[in-house]
N, C-alpha and C positions, 0 to 999 in steps of 0.2 A: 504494500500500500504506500500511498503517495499523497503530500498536499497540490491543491490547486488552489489559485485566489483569481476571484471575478474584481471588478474593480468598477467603480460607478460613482457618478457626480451625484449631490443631491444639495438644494438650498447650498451651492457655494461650496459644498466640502464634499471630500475625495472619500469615500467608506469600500473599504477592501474586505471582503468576505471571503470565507475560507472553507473548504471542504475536503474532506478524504476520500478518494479514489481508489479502483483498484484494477487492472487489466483483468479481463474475463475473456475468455475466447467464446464464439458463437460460430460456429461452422466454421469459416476458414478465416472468419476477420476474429480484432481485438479489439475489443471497447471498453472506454473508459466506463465504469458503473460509480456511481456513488453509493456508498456505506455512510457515511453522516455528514449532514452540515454542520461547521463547526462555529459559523457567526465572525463576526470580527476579531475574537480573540484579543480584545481590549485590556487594562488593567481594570477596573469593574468588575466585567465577567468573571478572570482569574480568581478575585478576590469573594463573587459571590460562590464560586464552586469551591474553593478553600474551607470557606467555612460552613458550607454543606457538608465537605470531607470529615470538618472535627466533627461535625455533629454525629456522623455515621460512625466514623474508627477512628476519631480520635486523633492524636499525634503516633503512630507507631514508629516512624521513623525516629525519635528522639528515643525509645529504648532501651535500656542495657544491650539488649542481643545485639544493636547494632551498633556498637562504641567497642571496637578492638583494643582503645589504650595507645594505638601506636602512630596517631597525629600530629605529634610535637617527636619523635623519634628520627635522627638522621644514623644513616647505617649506610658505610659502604657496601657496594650490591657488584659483583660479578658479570657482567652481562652476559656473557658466552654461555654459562648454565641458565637463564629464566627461561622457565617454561609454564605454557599450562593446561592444568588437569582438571579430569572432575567435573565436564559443563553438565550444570542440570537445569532443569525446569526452573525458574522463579517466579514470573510476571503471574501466569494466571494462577497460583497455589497460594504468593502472597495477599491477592485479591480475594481469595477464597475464603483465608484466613479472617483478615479483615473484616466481612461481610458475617460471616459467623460470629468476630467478638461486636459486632454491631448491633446485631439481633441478641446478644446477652447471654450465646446459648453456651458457650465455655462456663457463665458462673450458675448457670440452670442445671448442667449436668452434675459440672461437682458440688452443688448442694443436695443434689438430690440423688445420686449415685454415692455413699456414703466410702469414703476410703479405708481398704482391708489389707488384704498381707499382697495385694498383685503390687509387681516392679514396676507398670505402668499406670499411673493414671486414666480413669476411664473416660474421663473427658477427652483428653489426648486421642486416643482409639478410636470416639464415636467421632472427632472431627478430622479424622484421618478419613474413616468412610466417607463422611458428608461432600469433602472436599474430594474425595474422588470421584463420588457419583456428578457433582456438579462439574466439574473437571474433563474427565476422562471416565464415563461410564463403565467400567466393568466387573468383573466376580470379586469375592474376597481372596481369593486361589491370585489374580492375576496382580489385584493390587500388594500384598505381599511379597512377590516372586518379581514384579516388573516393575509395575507402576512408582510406586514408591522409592524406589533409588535412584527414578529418572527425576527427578524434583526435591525441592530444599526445604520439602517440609520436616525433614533430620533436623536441617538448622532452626527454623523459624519452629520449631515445636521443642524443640532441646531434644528430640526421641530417635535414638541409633536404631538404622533400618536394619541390625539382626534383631531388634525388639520388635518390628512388626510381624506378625506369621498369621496365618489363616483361623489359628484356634483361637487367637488372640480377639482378633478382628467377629469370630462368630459370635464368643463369650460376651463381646462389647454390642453385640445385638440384641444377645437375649438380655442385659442389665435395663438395656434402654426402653425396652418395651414397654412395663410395667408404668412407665410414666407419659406414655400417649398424651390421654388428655391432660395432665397440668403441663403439657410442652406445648399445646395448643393453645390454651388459656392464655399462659408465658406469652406467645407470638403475636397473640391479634393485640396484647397490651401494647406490648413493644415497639411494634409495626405504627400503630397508633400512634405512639409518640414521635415517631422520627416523620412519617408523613402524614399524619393526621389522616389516616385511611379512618371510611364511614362506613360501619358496621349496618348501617340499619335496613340497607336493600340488600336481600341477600340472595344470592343464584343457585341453583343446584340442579345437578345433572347424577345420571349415573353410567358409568363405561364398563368395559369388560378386559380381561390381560387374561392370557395363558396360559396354559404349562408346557414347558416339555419333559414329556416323562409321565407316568402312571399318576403321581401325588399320592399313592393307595393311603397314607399314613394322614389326608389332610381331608377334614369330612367336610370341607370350603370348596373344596374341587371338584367341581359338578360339570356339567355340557348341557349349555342351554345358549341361547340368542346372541353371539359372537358380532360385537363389534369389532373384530379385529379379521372378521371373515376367516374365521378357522373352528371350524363346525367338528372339525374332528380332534381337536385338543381341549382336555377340562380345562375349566375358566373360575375367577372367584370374579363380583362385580364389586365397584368400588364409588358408592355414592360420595361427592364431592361436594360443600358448600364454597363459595366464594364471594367476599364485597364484589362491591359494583363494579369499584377499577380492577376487580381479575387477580387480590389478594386471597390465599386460600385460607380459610377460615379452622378446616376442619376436615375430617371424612371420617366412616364405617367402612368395614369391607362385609361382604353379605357374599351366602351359597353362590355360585356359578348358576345357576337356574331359578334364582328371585327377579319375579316382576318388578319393575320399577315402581311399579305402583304399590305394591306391598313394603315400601321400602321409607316411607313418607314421613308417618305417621313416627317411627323410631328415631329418623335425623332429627325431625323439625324439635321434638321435644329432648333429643340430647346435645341440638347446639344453643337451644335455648336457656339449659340446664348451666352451659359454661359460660355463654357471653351474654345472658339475660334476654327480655322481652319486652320492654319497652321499646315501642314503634317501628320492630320489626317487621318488613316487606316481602315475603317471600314470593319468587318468580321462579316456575318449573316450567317445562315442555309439556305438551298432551301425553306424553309415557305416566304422566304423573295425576292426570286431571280426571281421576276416576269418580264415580258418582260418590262414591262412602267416602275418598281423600278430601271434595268440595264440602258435604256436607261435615264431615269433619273439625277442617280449616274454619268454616264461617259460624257454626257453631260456641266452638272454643274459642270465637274471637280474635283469630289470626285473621292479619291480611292480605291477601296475594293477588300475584297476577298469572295465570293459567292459561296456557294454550289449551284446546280445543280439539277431540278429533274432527278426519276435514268431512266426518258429514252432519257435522253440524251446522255445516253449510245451508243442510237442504231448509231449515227450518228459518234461515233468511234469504230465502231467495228472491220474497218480491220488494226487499230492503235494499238489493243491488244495485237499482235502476238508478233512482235520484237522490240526489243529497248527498256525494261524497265531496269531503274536505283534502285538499291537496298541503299534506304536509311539509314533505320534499319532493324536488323533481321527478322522482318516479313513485312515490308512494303518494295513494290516496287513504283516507280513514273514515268512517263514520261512526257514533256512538249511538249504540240503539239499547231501551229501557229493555230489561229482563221481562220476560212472560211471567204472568199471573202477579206480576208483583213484586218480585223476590229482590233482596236489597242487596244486587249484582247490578253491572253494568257491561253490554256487551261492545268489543272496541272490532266493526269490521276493516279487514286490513286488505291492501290492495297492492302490488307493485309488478310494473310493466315489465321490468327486464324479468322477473321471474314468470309472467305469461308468457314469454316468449321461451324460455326456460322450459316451460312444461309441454307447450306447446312442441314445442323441436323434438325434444324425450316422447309424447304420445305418436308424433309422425314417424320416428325412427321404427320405433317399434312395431308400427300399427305395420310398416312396410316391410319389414322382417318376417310378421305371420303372415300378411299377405304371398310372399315369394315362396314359404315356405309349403304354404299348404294349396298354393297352385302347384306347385311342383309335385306334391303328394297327389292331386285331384289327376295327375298326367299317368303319374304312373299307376293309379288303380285302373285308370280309362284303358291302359296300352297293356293291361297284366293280361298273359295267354293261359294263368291257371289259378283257382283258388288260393285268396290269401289271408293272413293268420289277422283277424281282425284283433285280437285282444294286440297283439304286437302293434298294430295301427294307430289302437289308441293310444298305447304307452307312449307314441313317438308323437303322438299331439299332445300328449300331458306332459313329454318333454320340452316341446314350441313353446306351450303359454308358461310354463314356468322359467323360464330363461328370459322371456319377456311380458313377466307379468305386468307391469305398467298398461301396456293394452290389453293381455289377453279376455277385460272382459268384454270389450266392443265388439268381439266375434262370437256370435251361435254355430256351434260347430255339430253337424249330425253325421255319423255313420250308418247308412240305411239298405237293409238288406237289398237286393235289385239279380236281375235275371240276367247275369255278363259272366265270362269265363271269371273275374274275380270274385263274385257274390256277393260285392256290396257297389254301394257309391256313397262319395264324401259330400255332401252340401252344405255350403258357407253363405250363411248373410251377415250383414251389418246390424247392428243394432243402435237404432236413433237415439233411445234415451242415454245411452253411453255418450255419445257424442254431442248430446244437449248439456249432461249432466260436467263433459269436461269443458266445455264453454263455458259457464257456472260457475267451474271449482277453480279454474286454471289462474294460478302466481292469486289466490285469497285463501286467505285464513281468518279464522275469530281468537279474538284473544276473549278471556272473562276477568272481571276482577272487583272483589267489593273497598276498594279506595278510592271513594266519591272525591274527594277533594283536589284529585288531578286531573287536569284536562287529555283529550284522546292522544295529540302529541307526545307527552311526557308519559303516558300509560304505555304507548306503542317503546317508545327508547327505552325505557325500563326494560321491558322483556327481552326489544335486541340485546338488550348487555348480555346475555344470556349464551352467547358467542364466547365470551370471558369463561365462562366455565369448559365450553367446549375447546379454548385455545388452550386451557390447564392440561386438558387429557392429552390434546397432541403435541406439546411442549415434552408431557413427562414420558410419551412413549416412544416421541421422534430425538428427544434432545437429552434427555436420560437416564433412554432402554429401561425404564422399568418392566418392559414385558422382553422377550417371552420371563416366564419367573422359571428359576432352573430349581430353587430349596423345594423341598420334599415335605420338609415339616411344616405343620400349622401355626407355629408360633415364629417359625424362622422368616416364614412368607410373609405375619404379618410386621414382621421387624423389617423385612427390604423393604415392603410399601412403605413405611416411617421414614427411611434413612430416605428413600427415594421423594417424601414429602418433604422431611428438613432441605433437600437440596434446592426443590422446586420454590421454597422459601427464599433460600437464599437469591435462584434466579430471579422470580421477582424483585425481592428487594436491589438487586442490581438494573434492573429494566426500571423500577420507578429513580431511581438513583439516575442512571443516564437516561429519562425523561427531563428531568430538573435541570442536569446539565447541560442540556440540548444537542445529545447524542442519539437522539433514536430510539430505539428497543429490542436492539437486537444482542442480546450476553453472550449468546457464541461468538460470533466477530468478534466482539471483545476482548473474551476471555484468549479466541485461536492466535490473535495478535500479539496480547500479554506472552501467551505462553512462549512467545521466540525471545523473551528478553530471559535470561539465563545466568547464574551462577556458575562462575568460574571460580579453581584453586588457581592463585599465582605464586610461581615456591620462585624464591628470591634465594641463591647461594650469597653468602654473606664471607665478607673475610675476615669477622670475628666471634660471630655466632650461628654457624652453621648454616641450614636452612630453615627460611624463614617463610611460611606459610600465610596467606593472605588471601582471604575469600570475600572475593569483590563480583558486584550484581555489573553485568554491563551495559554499558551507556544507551538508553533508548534513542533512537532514529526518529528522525525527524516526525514521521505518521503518529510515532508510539507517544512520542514526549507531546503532540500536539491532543491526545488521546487523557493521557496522565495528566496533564494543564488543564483540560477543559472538567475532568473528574475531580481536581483538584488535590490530586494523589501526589507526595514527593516519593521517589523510592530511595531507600538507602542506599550509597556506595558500597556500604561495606559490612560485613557478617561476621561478626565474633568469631575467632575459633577456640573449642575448647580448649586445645593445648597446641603450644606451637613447636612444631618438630624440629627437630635439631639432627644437623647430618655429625654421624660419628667420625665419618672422613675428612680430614684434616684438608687446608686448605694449603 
């Protein structure tokens, strides 16, 4: 990566703006992309990201660990022996670090994991994993064996890499478990403080992750409705809450074959349990808007907003015609009173690119059975001997299932007839299909009993609802929490945790370079950090031996422009424990 600066007049004066680049190739050319604007890079700016930084982690560069003692030291130096050893990871491990003592969860563990006869620290252990899965997603096998030597969190944690090992790392799982929810409690407090995130709308979805492997030993591991499109691997589901802006709040992991909707009634009242219930919002999808969930919700006095399933439609349909309010450029809304009374309001919703959306989806398809089952009408016509009609069918129960989307606008009959095959196939159209997707097509109904907002702000509500869904594919594109490889039931529910504190962390690093006016992207970030490295520099001396010195190297002009706008100083230099001395005489 690279800087660029645009350059432009305004009112008299010359304002230089600045951005980071990155060559991408696309078929045979290279184009510049941009990864972030960086603003003018002013003293201002520097100064307001500074003190974003103390607020987040503080001064870590002022340290012990990073004050070696030997800055006022003049030493003849050899040149002909310097050399140097040992480059490892820094940039994105000490960011990692950072981010974890920001969120508070080093003095959370060790107050709550109490210290016994282990050589290591189990706070140490669980932020070894955090910082890996955030990091460098992998097993505890690989970060033990690999991961861990390639990076300086030996130094930045005090912890010699023959102290990490796999049994160590599993041990540091099961401690952690036991304190789930006060770690969650812990986090929305915390979270709160540093960016005043708003608890009171709150999103929830629920996903599905996999196994590989039997799971025989986890009675979580069930086969049922794969989001992950793998119907033939047990699965646990993993109900997720979220604030508005896309901070996760909390989750449950539930059987592999729980309804979403069965699933409602337990979160709502155990994140209630932790973060309270004053003027909570609750906003689900229709997986969740079952008739017992509503009457439920509105009874007990919670308030939500509720997707709909889409043939709820049918019972507005002569609501469609006039009266709709144009919110944004593509989206229309109207808000229509609840039948018989009921103290709901319904919000219908409209948007054009998704007609066209469904539209294209119903044609593709509709032309897929069409080709397929003229080609089947050919060859029952052109067949010179009897054929196996149960077979026939199964190959049109294969058609409409592959393209269920249309398969119900076609009447499909197989009908006995007097031809060397013994049957014939006859296909019509069906109009009410085709009226009923005129109808449905890019609308939906939202419900909700929170009178006080207008249809606008009720419809953005629910889109937020996207924020939950961008959590699941953060944590399953960006920190392999699936496939799940542990066997055991308590082990699986400890990677989903370590795999939750990570996704904490990224957040709070996305709202972190939102402030900064870096974007939102922590992997660019983090993949950039990680080329800035710890080096050993052995210095042969002509009166004290070898002299060892573990310096971070200088970031590039991208990185340092990256580090300045986050408001991050990095250290030069790393303590080393002992400094080695050559027995060989000079």
């Amino acid at each position: 990566m690279y800087l660029r600066y645009t350059t432009r007049k305004k009112d008299g004066k010359v304002h230089r703006t600045w951005r980071l680049v990155r060559s991408v190739r696309i078929g045979r050319r290279v184009i510049q992309q941009t990864v972030t604007h960086l603003g003018e890079l002013d003293e201002a700016g520097r100064l307001r990201a500074r003190a974003l930084a103390r607020a987040l982690i503080g001064e870590p560069e002022q340290a012990d660990l990073f004050d070696d003692g030997t800055r006022d030291q003049t030493i003849g130096v050899r040149l002909k022996g310097v050399r140097v050893e040992n480059g490892r990871q820094f940039g994105n491990v000490y960011l990692a670090l950072a981010l974890w003592r920001a969120c508070q969860l080093d003095e959370f563990v060790s107050a709550h994991i109490p210290a016994g006869k282990e050589e290591v620290p189990w706070e140490k252990m669980v932020a070894v994993l955090v910082a890996a899965r955030l990091c460098e997603p992998s097993s505890e096998l690989h970060i033990a064996e690999d991961w861990y030597r390639r990076t300086a969190l030996s130094d930045l944690l005090q912890l010699n890499e023959a102290l990490v090992n796999k049994d160590r790392l599993y041990r540091a799982l099961d401690r952690l478990l036991p304190h789930k929810a006060a770690l969650e409690a812990h986090l929305s407090k915390r979270v709160g403080e540093l960016f005043a995130v708003d608890n009171e709308v709150l999103l929830y979805d629920v996903t599905s992750i996999y196994f590989e492997g039997e799971a025989a030993a986890n009675a979580q591991a069930q086969r049922g409705y794969s989001r992950d499109h793998r119907p033939d691997c047990k699965q646990v589901c993993i109900a997720l809450v979220v604030t508005f802006d896309g901070f996760p709040l909390g989750y449950e992991v539930f059987p592999g074959n729980t309804h979403d909707s069965t699933t409602v009634q337990t979160i709502v009242e155990t994140m209630e349990a932790r973060h309270g219930t004053v003027g909570k919002v609750w906003i689900m999808d229709r997986g969740m808007a079952s008739a017992e969930n509503v009457t439920w919700l509105r009874e007990s006095g919670r308030r939500y907003i509720l997707g709909t399933p889409k043939s709820a439609l049918r019972k507005w349909a002569p609501a469609q015609k006039t009266h709709w309010r144009e919110i944004r450029e593509d989206i229309e809304v109207k808000l229509c009173a609840a039948p018989e009374g009921a103290p709901e309001t319904f919000i219908l919703c409209r948007s054009k690119d998704r007609i066209e959306k469904e539209k294209a989806m119903h044609a593709r398809f509709s032309a897929r059975i069409e080709q397929a089952l003229a080609k089947l009408q050919r060859r029952i016509a052109q067949a010179k001997k009897l054929l196996n009609r149960d077979a026939i069918n199964r190959q049109i129960g294969r058609l409409l299932q592959r393209n269920q989307r249309a398969a119900a606008r076609f009447a499909i009959e197989l009908k006995d007839a007097d031809t060397p095959a013994g049957c014939t196939l006859k296909v019509s159209i069906r109009e009410d299909f085709d009226q009923w997707a005129a109808l449905s097509e890019g609308a939906y109904v939202l419900r909700s009993n929170v009178t006080e907002w207008c249809d606008e702000n009720l419809w953005k509500a629910y889109i937020q609802l996207t924020q939950a869904e961008a959590a699941f594919r953060i944590q399953k594109d960006q920190l392999a929490i699936r496939p799940i490889w542990h066997q055991r039931e308590d082990r699986v529910q400890a990677h989903i945790l370590v795999c939750f504190l990570a996704f904490v962390l990224w957040k709070t690093l996305e709202l972190w370079q939102e402030r900064a006016g870096l974007g939102n992207s922590p992997r660019t970030l983090l993949e950039e950090l990680a080329r800035i490295q710890a080096h050993d520099v052995i210095l042969p001396t002509h009166t004290h031996g070898e002299i060892r010195l573990r310096c971070v190297t200088q970031p590039d002009a991208a990185q340092a422009a990256l580090l300045d706008r986050l408001g991050v100083v990095l250290p030069k230099r790393i303590r080393v424990p002992e400094i080695a001395v050559a027995t060989a005489a000079v």
